[in-house]
C-alpha positions as CSV (number, residue, x, y, z in Angstrom):
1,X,-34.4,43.8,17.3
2,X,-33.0,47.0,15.6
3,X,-30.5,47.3,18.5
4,X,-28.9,44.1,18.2
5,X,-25.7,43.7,16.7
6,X,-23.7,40.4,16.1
7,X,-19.7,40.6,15.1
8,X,-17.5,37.4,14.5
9,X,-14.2,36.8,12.4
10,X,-13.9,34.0,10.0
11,X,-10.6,32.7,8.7
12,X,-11.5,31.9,5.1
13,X,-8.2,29.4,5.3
14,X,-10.1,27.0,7.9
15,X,-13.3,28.2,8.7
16,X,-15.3,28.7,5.7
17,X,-17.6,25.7,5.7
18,X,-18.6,27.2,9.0
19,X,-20.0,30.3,7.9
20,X,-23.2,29.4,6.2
21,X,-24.6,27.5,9.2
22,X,-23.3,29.8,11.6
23,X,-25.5,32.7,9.4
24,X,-28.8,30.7,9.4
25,X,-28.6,30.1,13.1
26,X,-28.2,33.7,14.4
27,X,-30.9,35.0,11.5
28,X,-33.2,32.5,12.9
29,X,-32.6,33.8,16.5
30,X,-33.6,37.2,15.1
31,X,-30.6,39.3,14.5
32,X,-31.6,41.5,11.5
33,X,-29.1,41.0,8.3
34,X,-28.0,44.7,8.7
35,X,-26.8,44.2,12.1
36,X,-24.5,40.8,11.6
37,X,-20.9,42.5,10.7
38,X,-18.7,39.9,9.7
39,X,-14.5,40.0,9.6
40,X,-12.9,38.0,6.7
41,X,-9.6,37.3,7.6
42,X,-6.6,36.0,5.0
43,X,-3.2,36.3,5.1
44,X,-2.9,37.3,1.6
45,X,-5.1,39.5,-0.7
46,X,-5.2,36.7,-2.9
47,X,-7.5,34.2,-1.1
48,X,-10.4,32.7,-2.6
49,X,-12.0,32.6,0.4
50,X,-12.3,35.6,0.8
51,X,-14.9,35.9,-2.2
52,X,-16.0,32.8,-1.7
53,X,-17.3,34.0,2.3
54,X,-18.4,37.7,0.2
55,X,-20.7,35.5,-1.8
56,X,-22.0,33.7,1.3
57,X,-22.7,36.7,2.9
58,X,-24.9,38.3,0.0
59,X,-26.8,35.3,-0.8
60,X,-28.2,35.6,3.3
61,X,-28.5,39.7,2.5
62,X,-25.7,40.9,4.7
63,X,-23.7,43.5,3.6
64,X,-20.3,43.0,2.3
65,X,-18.1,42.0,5.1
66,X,-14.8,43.6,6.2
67,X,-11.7,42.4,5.1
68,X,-8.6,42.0,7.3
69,X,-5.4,40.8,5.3
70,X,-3.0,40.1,7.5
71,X,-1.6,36.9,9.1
72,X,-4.3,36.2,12.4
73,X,-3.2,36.9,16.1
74,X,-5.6,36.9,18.7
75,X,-4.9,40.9,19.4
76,X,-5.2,42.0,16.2
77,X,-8.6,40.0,16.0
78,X,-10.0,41.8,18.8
79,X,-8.9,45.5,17.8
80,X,-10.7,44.5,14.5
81,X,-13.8,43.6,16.2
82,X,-13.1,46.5,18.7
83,X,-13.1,48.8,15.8
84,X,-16.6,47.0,13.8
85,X,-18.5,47.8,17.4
86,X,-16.9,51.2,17.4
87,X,-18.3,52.2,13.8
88,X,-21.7,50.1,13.9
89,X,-23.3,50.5,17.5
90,X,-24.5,53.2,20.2
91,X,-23.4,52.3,23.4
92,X,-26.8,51.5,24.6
93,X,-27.0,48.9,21.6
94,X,-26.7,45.4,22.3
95,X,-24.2,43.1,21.1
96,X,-23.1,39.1,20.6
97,X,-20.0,38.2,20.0
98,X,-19.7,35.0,18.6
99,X,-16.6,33.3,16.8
100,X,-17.8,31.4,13.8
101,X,-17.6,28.0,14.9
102,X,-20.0,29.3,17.8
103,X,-23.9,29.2,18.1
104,X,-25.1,30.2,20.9
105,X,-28.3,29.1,23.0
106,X,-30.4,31.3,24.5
107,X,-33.1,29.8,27.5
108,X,-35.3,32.0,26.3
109,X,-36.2,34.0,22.9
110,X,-33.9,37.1,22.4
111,X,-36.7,39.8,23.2
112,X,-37.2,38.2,26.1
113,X,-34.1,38.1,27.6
114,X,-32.9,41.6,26.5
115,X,-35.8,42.7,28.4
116,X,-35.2,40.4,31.7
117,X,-31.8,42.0,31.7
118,X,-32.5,45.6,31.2
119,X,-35.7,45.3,34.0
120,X,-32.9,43.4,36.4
121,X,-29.9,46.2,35.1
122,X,-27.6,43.8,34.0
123,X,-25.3,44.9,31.0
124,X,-24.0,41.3,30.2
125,X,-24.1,37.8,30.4
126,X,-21.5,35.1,29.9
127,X,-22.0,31.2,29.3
128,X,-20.1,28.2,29.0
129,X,-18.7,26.5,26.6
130,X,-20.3,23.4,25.5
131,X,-18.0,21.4,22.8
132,X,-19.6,19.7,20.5
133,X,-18.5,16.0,18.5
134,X,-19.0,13.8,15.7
135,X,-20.6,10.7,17.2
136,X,-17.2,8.5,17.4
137,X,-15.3,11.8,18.7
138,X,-14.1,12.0,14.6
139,X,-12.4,15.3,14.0
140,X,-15.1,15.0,11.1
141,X,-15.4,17.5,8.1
142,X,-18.0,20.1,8.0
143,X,-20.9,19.5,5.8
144,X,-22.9,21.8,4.0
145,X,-26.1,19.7,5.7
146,X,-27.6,18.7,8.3
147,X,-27.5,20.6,10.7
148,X,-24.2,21.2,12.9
149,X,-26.4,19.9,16.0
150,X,-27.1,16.7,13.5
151,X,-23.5,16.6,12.7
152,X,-21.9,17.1,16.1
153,X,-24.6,15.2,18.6
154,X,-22.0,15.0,21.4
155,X,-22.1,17.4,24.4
156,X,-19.1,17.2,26.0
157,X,-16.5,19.4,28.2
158,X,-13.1,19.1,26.4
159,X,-12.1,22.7,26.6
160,X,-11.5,22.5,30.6
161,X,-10.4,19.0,31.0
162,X,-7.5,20.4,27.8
163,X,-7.1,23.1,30.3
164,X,-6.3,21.4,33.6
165,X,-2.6,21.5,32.5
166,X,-2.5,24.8,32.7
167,X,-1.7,26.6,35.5
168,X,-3.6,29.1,37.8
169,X,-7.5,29.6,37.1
170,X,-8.2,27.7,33.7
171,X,-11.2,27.7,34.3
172,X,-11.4,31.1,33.0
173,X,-10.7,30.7,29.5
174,X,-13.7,28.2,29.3
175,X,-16.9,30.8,29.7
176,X,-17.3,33.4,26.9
177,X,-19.2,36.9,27.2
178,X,-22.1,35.8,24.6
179,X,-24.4,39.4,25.3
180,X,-23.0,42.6,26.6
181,X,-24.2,46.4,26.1
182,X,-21.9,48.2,23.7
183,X,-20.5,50.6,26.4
184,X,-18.5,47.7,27.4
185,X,-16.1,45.3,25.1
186,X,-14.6,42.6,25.5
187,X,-11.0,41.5,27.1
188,X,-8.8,39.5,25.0
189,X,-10.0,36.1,24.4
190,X,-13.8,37.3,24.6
191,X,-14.2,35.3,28.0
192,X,-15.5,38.4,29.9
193,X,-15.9,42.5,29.8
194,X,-13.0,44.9,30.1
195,X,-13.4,45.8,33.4
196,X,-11.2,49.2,33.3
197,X,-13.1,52.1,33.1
198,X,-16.5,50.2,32.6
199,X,-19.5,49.4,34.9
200,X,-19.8,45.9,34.5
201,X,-23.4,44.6,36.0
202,X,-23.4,40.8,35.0
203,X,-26.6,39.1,34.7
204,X,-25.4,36.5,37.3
205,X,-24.3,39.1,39.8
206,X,-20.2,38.5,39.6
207,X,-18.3,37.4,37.0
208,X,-19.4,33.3,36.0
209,X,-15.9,32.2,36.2
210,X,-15.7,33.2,39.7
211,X,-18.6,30.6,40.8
212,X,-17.4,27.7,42.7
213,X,-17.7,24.8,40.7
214,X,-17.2,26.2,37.2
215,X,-14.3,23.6,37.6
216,X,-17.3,20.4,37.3
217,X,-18.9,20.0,34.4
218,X,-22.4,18.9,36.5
219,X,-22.2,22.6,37.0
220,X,-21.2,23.7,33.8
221,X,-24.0,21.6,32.2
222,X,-26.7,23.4,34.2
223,X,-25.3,27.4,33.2
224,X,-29.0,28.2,31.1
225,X,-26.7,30.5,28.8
226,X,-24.4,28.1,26.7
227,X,-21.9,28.3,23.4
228,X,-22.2,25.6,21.1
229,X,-18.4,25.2,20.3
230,X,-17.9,23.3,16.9
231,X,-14.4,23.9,17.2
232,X,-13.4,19.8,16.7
233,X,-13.8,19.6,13.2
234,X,-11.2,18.2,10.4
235,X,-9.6,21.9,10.3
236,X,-8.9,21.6,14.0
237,X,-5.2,20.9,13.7
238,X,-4.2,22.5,11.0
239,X,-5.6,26.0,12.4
240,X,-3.9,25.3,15.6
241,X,-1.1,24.9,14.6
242,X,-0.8,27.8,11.6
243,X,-2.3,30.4,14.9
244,X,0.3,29.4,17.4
245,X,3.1,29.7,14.6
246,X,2.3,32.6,13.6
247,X,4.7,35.7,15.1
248,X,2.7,37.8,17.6
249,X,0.4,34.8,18.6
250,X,-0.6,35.3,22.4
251,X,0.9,33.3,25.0
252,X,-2.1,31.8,26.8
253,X,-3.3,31.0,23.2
254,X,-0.1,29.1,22.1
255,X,-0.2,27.3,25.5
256,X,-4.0,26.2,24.9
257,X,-3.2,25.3,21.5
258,X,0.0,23.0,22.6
259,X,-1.8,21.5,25.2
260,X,-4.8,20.7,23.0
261,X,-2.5,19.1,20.2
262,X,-1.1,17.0,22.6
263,X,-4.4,15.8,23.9
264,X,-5.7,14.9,20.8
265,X,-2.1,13.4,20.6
266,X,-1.6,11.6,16.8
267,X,-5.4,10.6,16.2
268,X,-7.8,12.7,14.3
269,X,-10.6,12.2,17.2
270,X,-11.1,13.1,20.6
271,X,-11.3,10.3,23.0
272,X,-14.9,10.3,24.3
273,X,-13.6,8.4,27.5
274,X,-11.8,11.2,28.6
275,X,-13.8,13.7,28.8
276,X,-17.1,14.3,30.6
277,X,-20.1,13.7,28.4
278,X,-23.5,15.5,29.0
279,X,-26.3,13.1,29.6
280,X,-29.3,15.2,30.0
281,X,-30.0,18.8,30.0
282,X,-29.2,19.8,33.4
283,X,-30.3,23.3,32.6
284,X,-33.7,22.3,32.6
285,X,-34.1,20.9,35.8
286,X,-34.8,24.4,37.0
287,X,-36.6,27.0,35.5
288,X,-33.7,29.6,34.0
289,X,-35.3,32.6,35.9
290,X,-35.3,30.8,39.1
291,X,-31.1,29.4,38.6
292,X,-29.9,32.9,37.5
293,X,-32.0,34.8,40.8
294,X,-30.1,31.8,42.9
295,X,-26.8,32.7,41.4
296,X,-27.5,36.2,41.8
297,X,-28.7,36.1,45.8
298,X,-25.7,33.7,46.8
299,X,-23.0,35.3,44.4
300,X,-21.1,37.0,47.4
301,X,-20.8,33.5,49.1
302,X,-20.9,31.4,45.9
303,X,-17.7,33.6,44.4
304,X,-13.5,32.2,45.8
C-alpha cells in the first residue's frame, strides 16, 4: 500500500507509553514504515521524550519523526499535521489520521476497503469512537505488554455521555474522519473533512454525525468503521488539564476537557455504571457491505 499514509502527534510529556503499541498496530494493518510520519510534540527542546519517542520510531524502521517544540494547542496541532500531508502525499494518496492513543478497526483488510471505496467514489470515511477501560474503569497505566485490547477490555461510550452537557450537536465531536483522500484535510478536531473548497464524497453518503441516532450508543455500536480510544489511562488528568491551561487552547476543547474532569469527578476511574457498555458486536449482525449500502440508500431521509 505505497499510497497509504498515516500522520498522528504524540505529546512525549503524556503519551509516550502509547507510541509503541500504537506503531505495531498500524504496521500490522499494512501501512508501510515510510509512510507513518509521526509529530513529536514538547514544550521545551529539552525533553527526553523526545529522544526517547526518536528511538522508538527507529527501532520499528520509521524515519526520524518531526519535531514540534512548542506548548500544544489544538490549532497548532492540526497546521502541523496539515503541513506533514502537504510535504508527504499526492492528492490522490490516501491518508489515516489517527491520534496516538487511537487504533483504528477496519471491517475489512485495508486493500479491500480502499478498493470498495474508490469502485463506490467515496473519498472518506468517518467512525465512531469506541472508548476503551481497564476492567474496574481504573484510569490504569499503560504497559509496555499485553496488548492495549488485553489491557483496556471495556467497550464503552464515555465520550458522548461526557458530552451531553454540552450544548448544540455534541454528538459531533464523538465520530472521527479515520480515511480520507489527500485532496481533502481535516477540520479542527479531526471529526470530519473541510468542506470549503473540497468535494467531499463520504463512504456513508452524508456526513456520519448527521445520522439519526448517532446520539444512542445501540447505534453507535453497529458503525462497521470504529476508533479504539485509549484515551482513559493514568495520564488522562494530568494532560487535560496541562491542554486546557495552556494560552491558545480551543474553546470546545477546554469545555470537553472541563466537562470530562468533572465527570470523572475526584476518582481516578470512570464509573462503569454510568456509561453504556457494549455487550456484543453489534457491527456484526450485518454484513458491513450490506449496513454501509443501507446507510447510503436512506441517507437523504436518515440525515436531521
Amino acid at each position: 500500500m505505497r499510497n497509504v499514509h498515516l500522520i498522528s502527534c504524540v505529546g512525549v510529556a503524556h503519551d509516550l507509553p502509547l507510541l509503541p503499541h500504537f506503531l505495531k498496530h498500524y504496521l500490522g494493518l499494512g501501512v508501510l514504515p515510510e509512510n507513518i510520519h509521526i509529530i513529536i510534540n514538547a514544550a521545551e527542546p529539552g525533553h527526553h521524550g523526545l529522544a526517547a519517542a526518536e528511538d522508538i520510531a527507529a527501532a520499528n524502521g520509521i524515519r526520524a519523526p518531526r519535531r514540534w517544540i512548542a506548548p500544544y494547542t489544538s490549532n497548532d496541532m492540526w497546521e502541523q499535521r496539515r503541513q506533514t500531508q502537504a510535504d508527504a502525499a499526492n492528492r490522490d494518496d490516501w491518508v489515516i489520521s489517527a491520534d496516538v492513543d487511537e487504533l483504528h478497526e477496519y471491517p475489512a483488510r485495508l486493500p479491500s476497503i480502499l478498493s470498495y471505496m474508490e469502485r463506490g467514489g467515496s473519498n472518506c470515511a468517518q467512525g465512531v469512537f469506541i472508548d476503551r477501560l481497564a476492567p474496574d474503569g481504573a484510569l490504569a497505566p499503560v504497559a509496555a505488554d499485553p496488548s492495549l485490547f488485553a489491557q483496556y477490555p471495556v467497550k464503552a461510550d464515555v465520550a458522548c455521555t461526557v458530552r451531553r452537557g454540552e450544548e448544540g450537536a455534541y454528538w459531533h465531536g464523538t465520530v472521527k474522519l479515520m480515511l480520507y483522500r489527500a485532496m481533502l484535510s481535516p477540520r479542527l478536531g479531526g471529526h470530519r473533512a473541510e468542506t470549503e473548497n473540497a468535494d467531499v464524497r463520504s463512504i456513508y453518503g452524508a456526513n456520519l454525525s448527521s445520522f439519526r441516532g448517532m446520539t444512542r450508543a445501540a447505534i453507535r455500536f453497529g458503525i462497521p468503521f470504529r476508533v479504539h480510544h485509549f484515551k482513559w489511562t493514568a495520564a488522562l488528568k494530568r494532560a487535560v488539564r496541562q491542554r486546557f491551561e495552556t494560552k491558545g487552547a480551543s474553546e470546545v476543547g477546554s469545555r470537553y476537557g472541563r466537562n470530562l474532569l468533572g465527570f470523572i469527578g475526584d476518582e481516578d476511574h470512570v464509573d462503569l455504571a454510568a456509561v453504556p457498555i457494549m455487550s456484543r458486536d453489534y457491527a456484526s449482525l450485518m454484513p458491513w457491505r450490506l449496513r454501509i449500502a443501507a446507510m447510503r440508500r436512506f441517507s437523504s431521509r436518515m440525515t436531521a
